[in-house]
N, C-alpha and C positions, 0 to 999 in steps of 0.2 A: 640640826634643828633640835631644840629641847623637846624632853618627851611631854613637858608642858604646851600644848598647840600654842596655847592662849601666850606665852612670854617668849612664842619664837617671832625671830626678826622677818617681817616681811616681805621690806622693799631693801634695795641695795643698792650701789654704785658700781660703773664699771672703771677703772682707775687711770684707762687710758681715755675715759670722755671727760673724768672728774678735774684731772689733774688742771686744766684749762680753766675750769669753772671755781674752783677751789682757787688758785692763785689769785683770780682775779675777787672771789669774794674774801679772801685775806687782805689785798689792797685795802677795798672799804672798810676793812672794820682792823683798825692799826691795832686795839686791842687784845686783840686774838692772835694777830702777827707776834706781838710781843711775849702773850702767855706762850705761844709755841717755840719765841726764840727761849724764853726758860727754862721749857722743858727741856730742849735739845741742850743748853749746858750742862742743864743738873741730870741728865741720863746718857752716858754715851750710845749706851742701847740702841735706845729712842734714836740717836742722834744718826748714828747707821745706818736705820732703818726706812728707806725711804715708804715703804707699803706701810708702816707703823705710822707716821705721819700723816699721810694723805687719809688714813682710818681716824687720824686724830682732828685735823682737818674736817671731815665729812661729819661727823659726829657734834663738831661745836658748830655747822651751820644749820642754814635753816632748811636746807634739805633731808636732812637724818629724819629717819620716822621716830615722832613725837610719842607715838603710843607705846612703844619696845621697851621692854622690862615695866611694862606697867599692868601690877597685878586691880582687876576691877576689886573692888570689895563695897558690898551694900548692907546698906542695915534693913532688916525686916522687920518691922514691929506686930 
């Protein structure tokens, strides 16, 4: 956890209920399918890595918590 509270992550996934739910939210959106077949050419890394994926996965749906690395900033007059 960062020693910032406010920019640590949450909520998470666990990768053996995701992986189900991820496949099937890649189906519907072919676009994402294809950004991630990209990535997997142009990084062998990546391409490797199955836990790197499914984090990559998780992150472009709509399940990823929304607010994470989002620092608040207000103006006070």
């Amino acid at each position: 956890m960062s020693k910032y509270g406010i920019l640590g992550q949450k909520e998470g996934y666990s990768p053996y209920v995701f992986e189900d739910t991820g496949y099937e939210w890649l189906k519907q959106h072919p676009e994402a399918q294809a950004e991630l077949e990209k990535k997997r050419a142009a990084d062998t890394a990546f391409a490797n890595n199955g836990a790197a994926q499914l984090k990559w996965v998780y992150q472009q749906s709509p399940y990823a918590e929304p607010e994470y690395m989002r620092y608040p900033v207000f103006r006070v007059e």
